[in-house]
TORKOL-4160 file (C-alpha; in steps of 0.2 Angstrom, whole numbers, padded with zeros to 4 digits, m for minus):
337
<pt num="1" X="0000" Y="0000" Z="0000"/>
<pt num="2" X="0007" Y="0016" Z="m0002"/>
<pt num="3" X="m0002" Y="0036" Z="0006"/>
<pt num="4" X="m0001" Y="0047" Z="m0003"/>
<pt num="5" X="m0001" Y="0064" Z="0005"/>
<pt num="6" X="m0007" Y="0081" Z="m0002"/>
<pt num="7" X="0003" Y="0094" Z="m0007"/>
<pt num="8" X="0001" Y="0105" Z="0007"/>
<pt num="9" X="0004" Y="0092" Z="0020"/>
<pt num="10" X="0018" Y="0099" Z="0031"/>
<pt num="11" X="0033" Y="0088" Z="0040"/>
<pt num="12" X="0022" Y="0085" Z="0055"/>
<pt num="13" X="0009" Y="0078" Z="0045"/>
<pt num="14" X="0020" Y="0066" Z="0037"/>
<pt num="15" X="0031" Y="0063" Z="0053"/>
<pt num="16" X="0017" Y="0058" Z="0062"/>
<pt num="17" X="0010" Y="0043" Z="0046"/>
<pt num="18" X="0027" Y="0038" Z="0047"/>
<pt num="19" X="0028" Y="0037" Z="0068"/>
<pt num="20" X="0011" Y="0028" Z="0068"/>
<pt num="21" X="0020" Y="0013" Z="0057"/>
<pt num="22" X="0035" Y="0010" Z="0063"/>
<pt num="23" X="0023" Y="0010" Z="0083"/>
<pt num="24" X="0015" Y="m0006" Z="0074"/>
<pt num="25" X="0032" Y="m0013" Z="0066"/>
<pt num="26" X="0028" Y="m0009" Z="0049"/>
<pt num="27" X="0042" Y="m0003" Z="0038"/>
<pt num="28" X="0040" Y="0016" Z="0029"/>
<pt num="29" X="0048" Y="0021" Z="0014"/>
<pt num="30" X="0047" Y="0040" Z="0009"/>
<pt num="31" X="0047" Y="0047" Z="m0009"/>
<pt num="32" X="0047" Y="0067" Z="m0009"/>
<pt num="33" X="0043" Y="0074" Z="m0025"/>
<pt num="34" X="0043" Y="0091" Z="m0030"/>
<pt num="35" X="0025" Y="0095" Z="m0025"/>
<pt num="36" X="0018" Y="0078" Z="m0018"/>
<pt num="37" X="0026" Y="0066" Z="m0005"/>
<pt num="38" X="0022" Y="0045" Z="m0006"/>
<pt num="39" X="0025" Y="0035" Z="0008"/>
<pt num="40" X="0027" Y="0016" Z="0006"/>
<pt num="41" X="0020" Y="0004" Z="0018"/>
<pt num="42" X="0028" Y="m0013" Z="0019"/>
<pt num="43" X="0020" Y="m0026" Z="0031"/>
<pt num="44" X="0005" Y="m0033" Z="0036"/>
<pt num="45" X="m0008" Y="m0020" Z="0033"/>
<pt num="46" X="m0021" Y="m0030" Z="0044"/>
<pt num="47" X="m0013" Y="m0018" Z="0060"/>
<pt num="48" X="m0019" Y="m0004" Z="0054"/>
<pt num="49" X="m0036" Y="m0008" Z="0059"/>
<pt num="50" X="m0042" Y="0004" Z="0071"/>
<pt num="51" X="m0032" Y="0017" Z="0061"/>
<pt num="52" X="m0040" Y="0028" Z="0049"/>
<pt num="53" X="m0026" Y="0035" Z="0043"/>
<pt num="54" X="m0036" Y="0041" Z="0026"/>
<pt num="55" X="m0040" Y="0055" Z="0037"/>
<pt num="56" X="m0027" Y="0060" Z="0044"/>
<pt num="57" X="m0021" Y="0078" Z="0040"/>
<pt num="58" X="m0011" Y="0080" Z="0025"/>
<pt num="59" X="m0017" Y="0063" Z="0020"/>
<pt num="60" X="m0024" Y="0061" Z="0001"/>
<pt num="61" X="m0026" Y="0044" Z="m0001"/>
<pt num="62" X="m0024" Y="0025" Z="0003"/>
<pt num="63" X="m0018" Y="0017" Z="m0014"/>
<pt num="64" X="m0014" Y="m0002" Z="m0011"/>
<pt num="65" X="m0002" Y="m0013" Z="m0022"/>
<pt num="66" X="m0007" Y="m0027" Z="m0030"/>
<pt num="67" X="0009" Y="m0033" Z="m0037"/>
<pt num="68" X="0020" Y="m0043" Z="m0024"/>
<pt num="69" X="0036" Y="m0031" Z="m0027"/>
<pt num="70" X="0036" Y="m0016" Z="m0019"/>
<pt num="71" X="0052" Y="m0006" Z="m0017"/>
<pt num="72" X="0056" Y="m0009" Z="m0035"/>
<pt num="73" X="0038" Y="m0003" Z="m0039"/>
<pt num="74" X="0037" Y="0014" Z="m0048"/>
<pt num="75" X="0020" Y="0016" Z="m0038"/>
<pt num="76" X="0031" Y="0017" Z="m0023"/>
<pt num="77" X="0044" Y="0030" Z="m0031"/>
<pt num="78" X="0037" Y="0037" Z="m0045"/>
<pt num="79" X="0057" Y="0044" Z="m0051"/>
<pt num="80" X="0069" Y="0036" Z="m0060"/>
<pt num="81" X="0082" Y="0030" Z="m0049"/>
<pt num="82" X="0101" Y="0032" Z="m0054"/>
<pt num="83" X="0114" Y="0021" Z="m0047"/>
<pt num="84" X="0132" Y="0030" Z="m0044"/>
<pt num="85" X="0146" Y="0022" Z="m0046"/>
<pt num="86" X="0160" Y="0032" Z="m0040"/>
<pt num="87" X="0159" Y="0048" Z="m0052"/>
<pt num="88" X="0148" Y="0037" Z="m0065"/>
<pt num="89" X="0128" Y="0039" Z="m0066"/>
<pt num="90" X="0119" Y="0025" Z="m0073"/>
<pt num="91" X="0102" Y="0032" Z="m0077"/>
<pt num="92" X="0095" Y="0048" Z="m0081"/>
<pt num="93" X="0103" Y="0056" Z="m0097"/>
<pt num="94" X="0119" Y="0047" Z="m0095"/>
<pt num="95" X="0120" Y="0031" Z="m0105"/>
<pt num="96" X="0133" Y="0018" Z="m0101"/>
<pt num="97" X="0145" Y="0006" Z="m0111"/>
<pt num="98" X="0148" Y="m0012" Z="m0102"/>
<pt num="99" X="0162" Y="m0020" Z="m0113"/>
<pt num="100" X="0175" Y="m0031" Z="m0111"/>
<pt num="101" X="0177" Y="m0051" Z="m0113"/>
<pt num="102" X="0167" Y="m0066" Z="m0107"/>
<pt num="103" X="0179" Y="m0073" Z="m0102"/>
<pt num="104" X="0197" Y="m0067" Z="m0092"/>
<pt num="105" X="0208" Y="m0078" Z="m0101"/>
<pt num="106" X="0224" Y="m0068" Z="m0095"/>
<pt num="107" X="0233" Y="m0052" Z="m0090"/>
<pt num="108" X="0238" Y="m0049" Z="m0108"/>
<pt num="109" X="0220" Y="m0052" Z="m0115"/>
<pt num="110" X="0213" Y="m0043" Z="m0103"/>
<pt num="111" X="0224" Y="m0026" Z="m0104"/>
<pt num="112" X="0220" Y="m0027" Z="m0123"/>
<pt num="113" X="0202" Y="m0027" Z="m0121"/>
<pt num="114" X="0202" Y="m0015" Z="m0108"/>
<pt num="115" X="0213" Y="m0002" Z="m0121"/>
<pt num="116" X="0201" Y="m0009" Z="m0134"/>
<pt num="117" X="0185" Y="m0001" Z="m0126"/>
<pt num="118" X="0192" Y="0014" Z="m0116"/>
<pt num="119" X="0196" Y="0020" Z="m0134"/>
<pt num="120" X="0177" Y="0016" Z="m0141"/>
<pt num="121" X="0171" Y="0028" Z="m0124"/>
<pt num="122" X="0166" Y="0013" Z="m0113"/>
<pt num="123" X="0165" Y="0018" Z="m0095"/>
<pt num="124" X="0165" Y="0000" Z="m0089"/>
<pt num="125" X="0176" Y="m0014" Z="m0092"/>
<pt num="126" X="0165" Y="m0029" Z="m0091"/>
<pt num="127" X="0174" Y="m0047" Z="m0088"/>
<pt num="128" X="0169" Y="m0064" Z="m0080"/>
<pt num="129" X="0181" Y="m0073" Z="m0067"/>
<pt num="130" X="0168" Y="m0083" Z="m0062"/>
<pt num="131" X="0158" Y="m0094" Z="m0077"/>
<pt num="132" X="0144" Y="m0102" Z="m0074"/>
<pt num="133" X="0147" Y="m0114" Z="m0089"/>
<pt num="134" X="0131" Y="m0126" Z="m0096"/>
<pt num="135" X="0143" Y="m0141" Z="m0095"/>
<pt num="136" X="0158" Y="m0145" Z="m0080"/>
<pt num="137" X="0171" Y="m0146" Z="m0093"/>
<pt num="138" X="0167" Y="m0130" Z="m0100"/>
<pt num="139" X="0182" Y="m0118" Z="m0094"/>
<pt num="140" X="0178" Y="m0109" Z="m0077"/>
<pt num="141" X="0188" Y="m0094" Z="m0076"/>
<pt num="142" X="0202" Y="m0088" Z="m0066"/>
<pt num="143" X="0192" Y="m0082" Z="m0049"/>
<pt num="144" X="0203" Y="m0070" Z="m0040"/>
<pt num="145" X="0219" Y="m0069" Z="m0051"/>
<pt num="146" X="0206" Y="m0064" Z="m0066"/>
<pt num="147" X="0196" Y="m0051" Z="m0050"/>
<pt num="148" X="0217" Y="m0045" Z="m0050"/>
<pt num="149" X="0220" Y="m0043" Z="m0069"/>
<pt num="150" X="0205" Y="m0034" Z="m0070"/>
<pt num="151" X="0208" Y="m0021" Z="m0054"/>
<pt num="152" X="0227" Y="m0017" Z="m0064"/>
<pt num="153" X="0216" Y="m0013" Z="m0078"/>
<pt num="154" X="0205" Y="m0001" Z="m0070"/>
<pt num="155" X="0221" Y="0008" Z="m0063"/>
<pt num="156" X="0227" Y="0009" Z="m0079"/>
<pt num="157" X="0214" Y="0013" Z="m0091"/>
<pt num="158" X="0202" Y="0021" Z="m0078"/>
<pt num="159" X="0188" Y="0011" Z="m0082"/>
<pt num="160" X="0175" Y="0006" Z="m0068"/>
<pt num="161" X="0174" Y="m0012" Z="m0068"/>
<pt num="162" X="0159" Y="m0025" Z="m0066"/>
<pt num="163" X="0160" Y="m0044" Z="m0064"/>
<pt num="164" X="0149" Y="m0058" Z="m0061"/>
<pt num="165" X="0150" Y="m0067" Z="m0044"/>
<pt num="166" X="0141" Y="m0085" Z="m0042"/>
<pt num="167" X="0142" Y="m0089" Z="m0023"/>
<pt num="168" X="0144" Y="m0081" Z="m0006"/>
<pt num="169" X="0164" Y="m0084" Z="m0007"/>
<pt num="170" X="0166" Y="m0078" Z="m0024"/>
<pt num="171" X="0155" Y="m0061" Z="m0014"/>
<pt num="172" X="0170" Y="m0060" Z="m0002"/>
<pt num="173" X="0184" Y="m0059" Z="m0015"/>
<pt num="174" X="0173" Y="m0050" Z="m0026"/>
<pt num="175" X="0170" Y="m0035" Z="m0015"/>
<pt num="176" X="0189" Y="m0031" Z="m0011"/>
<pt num="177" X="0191" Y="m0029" Z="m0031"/>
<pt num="178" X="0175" Y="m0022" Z="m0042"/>
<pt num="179" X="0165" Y="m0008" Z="m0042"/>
<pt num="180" X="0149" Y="m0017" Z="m0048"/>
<pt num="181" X="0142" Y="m0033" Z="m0043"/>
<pt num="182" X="0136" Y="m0046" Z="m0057"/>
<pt num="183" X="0120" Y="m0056" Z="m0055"/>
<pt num="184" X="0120" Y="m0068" Z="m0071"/>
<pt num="185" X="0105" Y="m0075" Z="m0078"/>
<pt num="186" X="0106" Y="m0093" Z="m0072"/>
<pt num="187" X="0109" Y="m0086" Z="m0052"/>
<pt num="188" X="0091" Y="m0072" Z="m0055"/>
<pt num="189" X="0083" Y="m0084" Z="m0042"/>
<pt num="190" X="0098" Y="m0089" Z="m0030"/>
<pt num="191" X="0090" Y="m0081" Z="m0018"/>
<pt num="192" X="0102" Y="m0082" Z="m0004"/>
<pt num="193" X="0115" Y="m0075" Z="m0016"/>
<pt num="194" X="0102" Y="m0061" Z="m0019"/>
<pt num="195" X="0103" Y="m0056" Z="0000"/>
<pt num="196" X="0121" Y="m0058" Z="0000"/>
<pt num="197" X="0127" Y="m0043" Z="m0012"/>
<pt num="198" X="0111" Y="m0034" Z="m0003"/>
<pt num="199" X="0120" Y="m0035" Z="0009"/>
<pt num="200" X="0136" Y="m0028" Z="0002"/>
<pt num="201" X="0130" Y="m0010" Z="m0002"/>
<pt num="202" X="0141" Y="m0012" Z="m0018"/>
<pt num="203" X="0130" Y="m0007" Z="m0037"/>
<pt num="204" X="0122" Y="m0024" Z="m0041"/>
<pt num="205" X="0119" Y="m0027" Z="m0061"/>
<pt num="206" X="0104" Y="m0040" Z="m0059"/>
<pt num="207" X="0103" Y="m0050" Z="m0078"/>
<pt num="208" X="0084" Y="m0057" Z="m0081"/>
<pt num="209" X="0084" Y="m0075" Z="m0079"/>
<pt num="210" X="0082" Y="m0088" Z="m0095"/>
<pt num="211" X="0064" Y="m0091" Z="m0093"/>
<pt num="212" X="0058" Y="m0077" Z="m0083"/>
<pt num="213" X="0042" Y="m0066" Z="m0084"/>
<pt num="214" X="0046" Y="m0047" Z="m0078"/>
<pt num="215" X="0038" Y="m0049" Z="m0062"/>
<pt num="216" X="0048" Y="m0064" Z="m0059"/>
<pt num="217" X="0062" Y="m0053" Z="m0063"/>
<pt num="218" X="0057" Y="m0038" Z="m0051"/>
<pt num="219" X="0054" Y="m0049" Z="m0038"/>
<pt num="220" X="0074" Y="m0055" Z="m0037"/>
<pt num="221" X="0078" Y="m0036" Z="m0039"/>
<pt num="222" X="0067" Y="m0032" Z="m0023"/>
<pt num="223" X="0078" Y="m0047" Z="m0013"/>
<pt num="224" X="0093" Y="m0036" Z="m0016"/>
<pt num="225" X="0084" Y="m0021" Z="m0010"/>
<pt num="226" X="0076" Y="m0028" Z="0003"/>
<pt num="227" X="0091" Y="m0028" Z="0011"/>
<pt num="228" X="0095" Y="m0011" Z="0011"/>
<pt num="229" X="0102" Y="m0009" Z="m0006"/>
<pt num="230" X="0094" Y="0003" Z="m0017"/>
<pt num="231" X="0110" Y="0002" Z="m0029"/>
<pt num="232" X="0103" Y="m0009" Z="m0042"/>
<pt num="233" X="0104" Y="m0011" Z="m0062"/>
<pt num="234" X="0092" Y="m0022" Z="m0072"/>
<pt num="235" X="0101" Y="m0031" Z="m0089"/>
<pt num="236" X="0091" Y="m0039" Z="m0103"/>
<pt num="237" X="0101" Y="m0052" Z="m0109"/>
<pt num="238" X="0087" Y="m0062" Z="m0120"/>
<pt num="239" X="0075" Y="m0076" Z="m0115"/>
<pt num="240" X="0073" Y="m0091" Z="m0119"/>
<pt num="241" X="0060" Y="m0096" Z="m0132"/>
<pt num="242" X="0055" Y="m0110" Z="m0148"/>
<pt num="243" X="0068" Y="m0099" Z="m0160"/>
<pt num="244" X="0084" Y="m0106" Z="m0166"/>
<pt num="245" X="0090" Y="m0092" Z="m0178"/>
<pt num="246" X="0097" Y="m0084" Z="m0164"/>
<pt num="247" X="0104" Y="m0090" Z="m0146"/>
<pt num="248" X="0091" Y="m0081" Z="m0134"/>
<pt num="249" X="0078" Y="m0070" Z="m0140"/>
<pt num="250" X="0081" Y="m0051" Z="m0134"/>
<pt num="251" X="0066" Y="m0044" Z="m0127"/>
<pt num="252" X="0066" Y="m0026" Z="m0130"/>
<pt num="253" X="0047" Y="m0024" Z="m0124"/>
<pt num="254" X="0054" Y="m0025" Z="m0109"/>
<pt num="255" X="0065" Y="m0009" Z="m0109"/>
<pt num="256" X="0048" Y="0001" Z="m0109"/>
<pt num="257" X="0039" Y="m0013" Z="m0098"/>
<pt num="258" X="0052" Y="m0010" Z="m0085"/>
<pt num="259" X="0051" Y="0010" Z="m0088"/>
<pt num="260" X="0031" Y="0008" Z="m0085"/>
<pt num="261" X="0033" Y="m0002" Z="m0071"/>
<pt num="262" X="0049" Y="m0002" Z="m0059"/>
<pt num="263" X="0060" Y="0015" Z="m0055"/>
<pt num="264" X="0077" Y="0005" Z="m0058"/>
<pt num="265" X="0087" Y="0012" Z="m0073"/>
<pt num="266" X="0088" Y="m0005" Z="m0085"/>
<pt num="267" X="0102" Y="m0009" Z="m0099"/>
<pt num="268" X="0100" Y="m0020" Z="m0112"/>
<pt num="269" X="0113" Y="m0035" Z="m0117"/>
<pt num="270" X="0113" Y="m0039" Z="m0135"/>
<pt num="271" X="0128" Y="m0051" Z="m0135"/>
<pt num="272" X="0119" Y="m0062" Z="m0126"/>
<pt num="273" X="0105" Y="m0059" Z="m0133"/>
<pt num="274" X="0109" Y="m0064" Z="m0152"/>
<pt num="275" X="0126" Y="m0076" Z="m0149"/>
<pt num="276" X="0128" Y="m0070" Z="m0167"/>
<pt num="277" X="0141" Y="m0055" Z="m0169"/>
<pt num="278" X="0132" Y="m0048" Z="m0184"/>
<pt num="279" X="0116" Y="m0046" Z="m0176"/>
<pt num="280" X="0122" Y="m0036" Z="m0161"/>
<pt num="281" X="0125" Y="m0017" Z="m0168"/>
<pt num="282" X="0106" Y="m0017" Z="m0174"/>
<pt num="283" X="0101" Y="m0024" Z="m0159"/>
<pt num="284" X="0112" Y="m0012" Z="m0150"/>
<pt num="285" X="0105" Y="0002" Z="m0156"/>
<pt num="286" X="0087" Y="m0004" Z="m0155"/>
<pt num="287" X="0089" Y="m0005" Z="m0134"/>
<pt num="288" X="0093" Y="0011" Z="m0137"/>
<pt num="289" X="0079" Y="0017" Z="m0146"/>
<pt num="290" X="0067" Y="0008" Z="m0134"/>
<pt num="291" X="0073" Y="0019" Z="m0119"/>
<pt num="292" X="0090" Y="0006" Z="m0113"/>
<pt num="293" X="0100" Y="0016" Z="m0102"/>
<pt num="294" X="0115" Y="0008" Z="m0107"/>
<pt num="295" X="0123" Y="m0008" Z="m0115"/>
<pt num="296" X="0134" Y="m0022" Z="m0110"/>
<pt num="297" X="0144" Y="m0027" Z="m0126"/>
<pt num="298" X="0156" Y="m0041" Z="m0126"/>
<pt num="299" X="0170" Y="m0038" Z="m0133"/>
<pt num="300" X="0189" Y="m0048" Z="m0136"/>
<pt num="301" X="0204" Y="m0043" Z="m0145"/>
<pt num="302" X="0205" Y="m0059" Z="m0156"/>
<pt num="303" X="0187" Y="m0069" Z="m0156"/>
<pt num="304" X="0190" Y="m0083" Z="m0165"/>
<pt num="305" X="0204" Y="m0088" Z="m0150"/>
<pt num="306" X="0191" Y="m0082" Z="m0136"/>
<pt num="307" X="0189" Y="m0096" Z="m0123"/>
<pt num="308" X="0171" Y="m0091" Z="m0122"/>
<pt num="309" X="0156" Y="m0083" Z="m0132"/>
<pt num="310" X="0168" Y="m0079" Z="m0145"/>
<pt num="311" X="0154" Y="m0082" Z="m0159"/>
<pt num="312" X="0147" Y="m0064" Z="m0150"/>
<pt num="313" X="0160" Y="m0055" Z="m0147"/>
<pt num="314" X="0164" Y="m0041" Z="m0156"/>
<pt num="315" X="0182" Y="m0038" Z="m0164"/>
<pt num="316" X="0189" Y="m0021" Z="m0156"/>
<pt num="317" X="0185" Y="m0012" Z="m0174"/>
<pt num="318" X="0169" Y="m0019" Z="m0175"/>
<pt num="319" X="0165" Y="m0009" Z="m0157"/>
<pt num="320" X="0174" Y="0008" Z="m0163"/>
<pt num="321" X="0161" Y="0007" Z="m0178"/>
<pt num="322" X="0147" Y="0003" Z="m0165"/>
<pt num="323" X="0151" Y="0015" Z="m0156"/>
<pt num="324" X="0151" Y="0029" Z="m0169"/>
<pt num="325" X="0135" Y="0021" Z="m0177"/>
<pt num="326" X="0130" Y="0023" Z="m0161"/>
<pt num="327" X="0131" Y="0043" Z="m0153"/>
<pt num="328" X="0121" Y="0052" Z="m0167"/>
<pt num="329" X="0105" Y="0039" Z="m0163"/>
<pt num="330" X="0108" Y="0043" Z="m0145"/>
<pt num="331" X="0110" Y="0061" Z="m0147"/>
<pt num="332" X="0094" Y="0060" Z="m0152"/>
<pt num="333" X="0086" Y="0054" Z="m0138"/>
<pt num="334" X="0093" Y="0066" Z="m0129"/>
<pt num="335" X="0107" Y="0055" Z="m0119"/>
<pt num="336" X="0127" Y="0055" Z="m0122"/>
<pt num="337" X="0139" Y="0043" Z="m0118"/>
């Protein structure tokens, strides 16, 4: 449920809804727009009876929320959210560049990719250490010496860096080295992992799961808040459906789905998405028209050696194009890189 308050309710008004709550253990969430204040009720709603809170001064109205998400519901803060990490803004009129490889494969490879997409404008160096890989014998990653390679390319290069994490122990190392928390696709529903990088305070990019609906996917975003951190990222990175032509199928309904519905800035993965290199620049730039705030783009200095997902990675020439294809569509929309 959330109150919404009238515009000329003053402090004391809304101090006073918010004191009455937290009296019956209920949780309060305040939004303060320019002219209206919301305030988000979380809990059992059956104690307020014998509370008429509808009219109480500087109370408009009682609006109750059907769906079972509620921090990450746009009822609850009507504004866009933007995530900070460090002097980077995901969100609002800024539009962000993930790229790097799958896969950490060395110090060398890593470096090159890392030089690759600081000159295409990427602000983040995306690059996995930790690979959940469909079959056991699929290579794994390098854990902490790849989390090392890729903290000596963020001094060098100044790039912000984002990798994915699979268990609580790859959280511990994970934390000492990134600047952005990975959720892959195959962990959306881990739910345990979700409390633990809630738990971290650290910017967590949360990918939508194989096979599942939106809400499904709001849902695992509220774990991570319901911890207490608000620093979250959506990623739509395809789902699973009957056509072959391409690996996954990339939902771009969902960028404006997730716009209508949740506060949380959401990018869109189209390497991923395809598995096929030439279908990512349109697909690219399609996110972007649908309202993406931002792209994660794999990229590797040689593809046809990659140790993973080299079919959809894109040649460092093939992101510079991107990249330039890119900026007049955006400027357009009113965003910049």
């Amino acid at each position: 449920m959330i109150i919404v308050m009238k515009p000329e309710a003053t402090n004391q008004d809304i101090d006073r809804i918010v004191g009455i709550l937290k009296e019956l253990n209920l949780s309060a969430h305040l939004s303060k727009g320019e002219t209206t204040t919301i305030i988000g009720l979380i809990g059992d709603k059956s104690r307020l009876a014998g509370h008429n809170l509808e009219i109480m001064p500087g109370v408009d109205k009682l609006v109750p929320i059907t769906e079972s998400y509620k921090l990450a519901n746009k009822k609850f803060h009507p504004a866009h959210s933007e995530v900070k990490v460090g002097d980077l803004t995901v969100g609002g009129g800024n539009f962000v560049i993930m790229s790097g490889p799958c896969a950490v494969e060395s110090g060398e490879q890593l470096m090159a990719a890392a030089e690759a997409v600081k000159a295409g404008g990427a602000q983040v160096l995306r690059g996995g250490a930790y690979k959940p890989r469909t079959s056991p014998y699929s290579f794994q990653g390098l854990e902490e010496e790849g989390l090392r390679y890729m903290a000596n390319a963020r001094e060098k290069y100044g790039l912000k860096i984002v990798c994915e994490v699979t268990s609580e122990s790859a959280v511990k190392s994970a934390v000492r080295y990134v600047d952005i928390l990975q959720i892959g696709a195959r962990n959306m529903q881990n739910y345990e992992l979700l409390k633990v990088v809630g738990r971290t305070k650290l910017p967590v990019l949360l990918k939508r799961g194989l096979a599942a609906t939106i809400d499904e996917w709001l849902n695992a975003a509220e774990y991570i808040l319901s911890e207490g951190n608000p620093h979250v990222i959506l990623c739509e990175r395809g789902i699973r459906t009957f056509e072959t032509a391409t690996r996954h199928t990339l939902d771009i309904s969902a960028i404006p789905v997730i716009k209508a519905k949740s506060h949380l800035p959401v990018i869109a993965d189209p390497s991923h998405g395809t598995g096929v290199r030439a279908y990512v620049t349109p697909m690219a730039k399609a996110a972007a028209a649908a309202g993406a705030d931002g792209l994660m783009i794999e990229v590797h200095p040689t593809p046809e050696t990659a140790m993973s997902d080299g079919p959809q990675s894109l040649s460092p020439e093939e992101f510079l194009r991107l990249m330039e294809e890119l900026r007049p569509l955006l400027r357009l929309m009113g965003k910049h890189i």
